[in-house]
Every structure is written in structure tokens, then in C-alpha cells.
N, C-alpha and C positions, 0 to 999 in steps of 0.2 A: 504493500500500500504506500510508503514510504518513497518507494520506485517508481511510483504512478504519480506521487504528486510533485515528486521534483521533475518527471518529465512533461510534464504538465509547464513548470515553471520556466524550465527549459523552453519550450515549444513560444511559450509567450512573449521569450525574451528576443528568440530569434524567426521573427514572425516576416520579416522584410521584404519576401518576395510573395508573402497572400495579405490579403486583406485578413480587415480586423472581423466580420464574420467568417468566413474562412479560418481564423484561428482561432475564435471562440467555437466553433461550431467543434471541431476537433480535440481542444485542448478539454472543456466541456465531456464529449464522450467518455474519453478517457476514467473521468473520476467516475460519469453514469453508468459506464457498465463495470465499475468496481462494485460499487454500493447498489448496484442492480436498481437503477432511480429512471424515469418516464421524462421528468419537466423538471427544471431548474429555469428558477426567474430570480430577477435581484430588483432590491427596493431602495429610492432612495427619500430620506427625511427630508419635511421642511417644515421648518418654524412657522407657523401663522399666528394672530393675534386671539383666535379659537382654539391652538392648541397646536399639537404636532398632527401632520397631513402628510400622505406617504403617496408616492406613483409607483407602478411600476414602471423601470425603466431599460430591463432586459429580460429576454426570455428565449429558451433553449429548449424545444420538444422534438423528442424522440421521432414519434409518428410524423413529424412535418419535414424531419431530413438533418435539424440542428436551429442553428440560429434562425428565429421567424420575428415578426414583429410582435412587440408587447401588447397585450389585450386593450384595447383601448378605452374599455370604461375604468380600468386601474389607474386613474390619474389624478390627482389630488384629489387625494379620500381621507379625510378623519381620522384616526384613531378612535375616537370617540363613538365613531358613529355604527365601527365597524369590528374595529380589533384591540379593545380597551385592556383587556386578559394580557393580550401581546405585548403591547406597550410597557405595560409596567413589567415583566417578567425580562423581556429582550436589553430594557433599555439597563435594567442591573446584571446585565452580562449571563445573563439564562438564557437557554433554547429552549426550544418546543419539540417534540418528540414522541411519536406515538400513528395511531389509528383515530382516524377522521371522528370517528364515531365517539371517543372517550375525551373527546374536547368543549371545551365551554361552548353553549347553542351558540353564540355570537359568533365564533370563529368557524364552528364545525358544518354551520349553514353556507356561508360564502365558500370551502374548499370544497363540500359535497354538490354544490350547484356546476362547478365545473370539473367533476370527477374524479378528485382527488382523495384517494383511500387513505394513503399513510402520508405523513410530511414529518422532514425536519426542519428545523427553521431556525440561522444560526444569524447571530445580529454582527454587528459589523462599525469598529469603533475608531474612527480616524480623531487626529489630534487629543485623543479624549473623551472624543463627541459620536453619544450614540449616530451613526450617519445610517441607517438603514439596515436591512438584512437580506439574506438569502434563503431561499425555500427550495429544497430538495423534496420532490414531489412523487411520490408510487402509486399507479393510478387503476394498479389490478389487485395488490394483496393488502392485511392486514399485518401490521408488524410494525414494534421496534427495533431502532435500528440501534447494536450495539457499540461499545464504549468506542471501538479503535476506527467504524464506520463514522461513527460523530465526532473524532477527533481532526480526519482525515476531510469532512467537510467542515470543519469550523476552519480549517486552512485554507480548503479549498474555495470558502466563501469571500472569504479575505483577499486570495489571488483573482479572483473572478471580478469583486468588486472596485479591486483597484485596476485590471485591465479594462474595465467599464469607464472609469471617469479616465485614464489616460487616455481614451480612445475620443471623449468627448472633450480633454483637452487641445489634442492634436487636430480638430476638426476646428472648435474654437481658434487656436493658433491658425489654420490654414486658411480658414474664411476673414479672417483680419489682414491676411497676409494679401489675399484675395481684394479686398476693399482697399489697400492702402493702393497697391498697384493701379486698380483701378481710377484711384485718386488722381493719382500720378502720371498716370495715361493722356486723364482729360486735363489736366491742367493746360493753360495755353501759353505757360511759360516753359521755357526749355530744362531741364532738371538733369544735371549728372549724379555719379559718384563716386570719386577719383578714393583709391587708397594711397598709404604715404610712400608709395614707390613711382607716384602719378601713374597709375594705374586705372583707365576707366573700367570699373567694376557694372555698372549701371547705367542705363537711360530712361527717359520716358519716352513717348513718342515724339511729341513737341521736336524732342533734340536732334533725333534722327532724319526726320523731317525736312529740317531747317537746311541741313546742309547737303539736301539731296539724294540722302543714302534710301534702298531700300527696305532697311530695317533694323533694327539695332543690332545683331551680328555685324553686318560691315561697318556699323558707326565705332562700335568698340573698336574694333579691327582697326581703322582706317583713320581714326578721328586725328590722333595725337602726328600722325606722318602727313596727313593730307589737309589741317583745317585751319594751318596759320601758316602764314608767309612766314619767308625764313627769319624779317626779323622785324621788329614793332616799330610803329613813327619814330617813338624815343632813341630809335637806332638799336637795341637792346636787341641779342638772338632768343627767338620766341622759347627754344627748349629750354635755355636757361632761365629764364625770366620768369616760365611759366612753373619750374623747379621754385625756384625763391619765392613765389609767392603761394603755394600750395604747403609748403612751409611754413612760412607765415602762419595762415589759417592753424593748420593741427597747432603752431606753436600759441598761436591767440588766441584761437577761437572763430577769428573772423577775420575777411578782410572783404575791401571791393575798391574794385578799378574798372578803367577803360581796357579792352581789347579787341587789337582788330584781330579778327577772323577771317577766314575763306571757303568759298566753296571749292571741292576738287578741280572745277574747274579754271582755277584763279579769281572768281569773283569774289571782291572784298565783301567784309559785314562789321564794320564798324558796331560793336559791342560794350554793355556793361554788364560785369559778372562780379556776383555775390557769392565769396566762398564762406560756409556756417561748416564749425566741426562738430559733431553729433558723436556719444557714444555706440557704439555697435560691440555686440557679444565679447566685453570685457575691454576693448581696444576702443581706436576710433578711427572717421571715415569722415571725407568733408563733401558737403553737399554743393556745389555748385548752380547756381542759379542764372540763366543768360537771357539776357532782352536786347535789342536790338537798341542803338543809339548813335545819334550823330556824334561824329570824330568830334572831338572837344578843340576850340579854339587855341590857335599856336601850335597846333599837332602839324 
């Protein structure tokens, strides 16, 4: 058993080339035909001003192939209204354990209505904070389920419920990740992202755009060789100049000037660029901002 729920743990760690049903659906099996279980769903708490309110918010059956979607009327429900016995029992680090039938009518009416004979039911405590539980479900016999079976899913409810909220962290991360770019798309100001080896890491479209490329592929590619004459009014050679002043930035914070630019094809673009330094994943990255502007007087 021991075997089964570190490969379990295993499976979820190096999940990289399936998706996250695909590796709950799987990793899931595993522990269900240890403890010979039908449905496994996992619940998460929330605080209301009525009291604690519980959704389901994964669920795992047998008969449907694994990972299916969560019942849809489990979705903030009461405790109060529904599983008061639970609440108090789960939330002091107890399980539930047994045959459908030898459970409080409140509980014993809501798992017999969707066919559930035996369940165990292990709570699930992040920071401290009762955060929900797990239900292991047997939906043909009667029976408890013994010591080293209840051990094996109070573990297992635990790796389930945390590959649960990683999986809705990572989706949260990628939908922001999603909106930002988006952002950044539409803007109609030109938008780099130089690292400090003047590296364009980044563009928007605005930037690629501007200087005729067909996409940011060849703008990164091509930008720094092709988008300023060799060297600025002030007589200054652009690689250098454009070194010292991107320095600057990481070493200020900030800077802004004029710069002329080009297109590949020699056409000038007289410019004003805004470089801002931002931190990024422990380091940092300067955000380059460019609008177009007349050559400044005495240039």
C-alpha cells in the first residue's frame, strides 16, 4: 500500500507530458482499486457570513472512465443545511467511516440518493485551516474500511487535494499570463523587453509592427542589427550608446531619451523611448516603451 501511494506521488510529480485529468484520472485508480472504492470527489470550504459552505470541486468515477465533471448541484451548500454531523466531526481532524445506512439521516439521505453504500470521508487541513475533504465512495457493498485502508487515504486525500488547487493555481497563473499579453498586444504603444545583456527577450505587436517585420520572431531576431543606423545625430555609435543607456535603466530604474531608429529598409523614425526596470522571477528586466517623435531641435 505504501508502494501505491508513493507511486501515486510519483506519477503527480512527473505528470509533464499529460494533462492534469489524465493524471488525476490515473494516479486516482491507483489508490481505487487498492481500497477497492467506485467515486472519489474532493471538497473545498468557504467561509460565508451563514456559516461554513462546501462545493464540490473534483470528482473521479469508476463507471465514467476516471476524471468527469463535479455534480453540479454540489456547489455552495451549507453545512448547516446538509452535513452539520460532518462539520463538527471533520473539522476536529475525524473521518467518517462506515455503511451508508448506520449514519446520521442528514448525511445518510444525501449519499443514498446518489448511490453511495459505504464512504470514507477524510478532511483535509492546509495552513491549519480545516480547507475541505475527500470522500472515498463504494457504491455496491457494505463495509468498513480498515485501519491501514484509512491510513493510506487520509494520505491519499491530502495528495489529491493538493494536486487539485495546484492544478487551479496553474490555470489561474496561465489565464493572467493570458490577459497580460493580451494587454500588451492591444496597447498602441510599442512595448519591448531587453534583458541586461540587451537582449530582446519580448515584444508586443505595436513593436513588430512599427518596423515592418512580420512578427515578433524576426523582430527579436533582427531588431538590434537592423533598426538603428550605425550611429545617433549626437554622432554616438548606436551599439554603444544603446549598451550605456540600458545600463542606466537596470542601474536607476529609469531613464528616457530621444532615439532615432530605422526601418530595415533605411527609413529613419525619429523616437522617444522610456526604459522602466521591473523585477522578474528574483532578477530584473527593463521594459522599454517607444513612441514616435520629432528629432529634437539642434539635432
Amino acid at each position: 500500500m505504501t508502494d501505491v501511494l508513493k507511486d501515486t506521488a510519483i506519477s503527480f510529480l512527473s505528470h509533464r507530458d499529460s494533462t492534469f485529468e489524465e493524471m488525476m484520472t490515473a494516479g486516482v485508480r491507483l489508490i481505487a482499486d487498492l481500497v477497492d472504492m467506485d467515486r472519489l470527489t474532493v471538497w473545498r470550504n468557504l467561509r460565508k457570513p451563514d456559516g461554513l459552505h462546501l462545493s464540490q470541486i473534483y470528482r473521479w468515477d469508476r463507471d465514467s472512465g476516471g476524471t468527469t465533471n463535479p455534480t453540479g448541484v454540489f456547489a455552495d451548500i451549507a453545512y448547516a443545511q446538509s452535513l452539520s454531523d460532518w462539520e463538527r466531526v471533520l473539522s476536529e481532524g475525524g473521518t467518517v467511516n462506515g455503511p451508508v445506512r448506520l449514519m446520521p439521516e442528514q448525511e445518510a439521505s444525501k449519499l443514498k440518493s446518489y448511490g453511495i453504500v459505504s464512504a470514507f470521508v477524510a478532511p483535509v487541513f492546509i495552513d491549519n485551516r480545516f480547507w475541505g475533504f475527500v470522500l472515498f465512495a463504494d457504491m455496491h457493498s457494505e463495509r468498513f474500511f480498515d485501519d491501514t485502508s484509512a491510513e493510506i487515504m487520509r494520505s491519499a486525500a491530502v495528495l489529491f487535494s493538493n494536486a487539485v488547487i495546484r492544478a487551479e493555481l496553474e490555470k489561474q497563473v496561465a489565464e493572467a499570463e493570458e490577459y497580460t499579453r493580451l494587454m500588451l498586444d492591444s496597447a498602441p504603444i510599442c512595448c519591448q523587453l531587453w534583458s541586461r545583456d540587451l537582449r530582446t527577450v519580448d515584444c508586443n505587436e505595436a513593436a513588430f509592427k512599427r518596423y515592418g517585420f512580420k512578427d515578433k520572431q524576426e523582430y527579436v531576431e533582427r531588431f538590434l542589427d537592423s533598426c538603428s543606423p550605425e550611429h545617433q545625430p549626437d554622432g554616438r555609435r548606436s551599439d554603444e550608446k544603446a549598451v550605456a543607456l540600458v545600463n542606466e535603466a537596470f542601474d536607476t530604474g529609469y531613464c528616457k531619451f530621444f532615439w532615432m531608429h530605422q526601418k530595415p529598409d533605411g527609413t529613419l523614425m525619429p523616437s522617444e523611448v522610456t526604459l522602466v526596470r521591473v523585477s522578474y522571477k528574483g532578477d530584473y528586466i527593463v521594459v522599454g516603451y517607444t513612441e514616435s517623435h520629432p528629432m529634437p531641435e539642434g539635432e
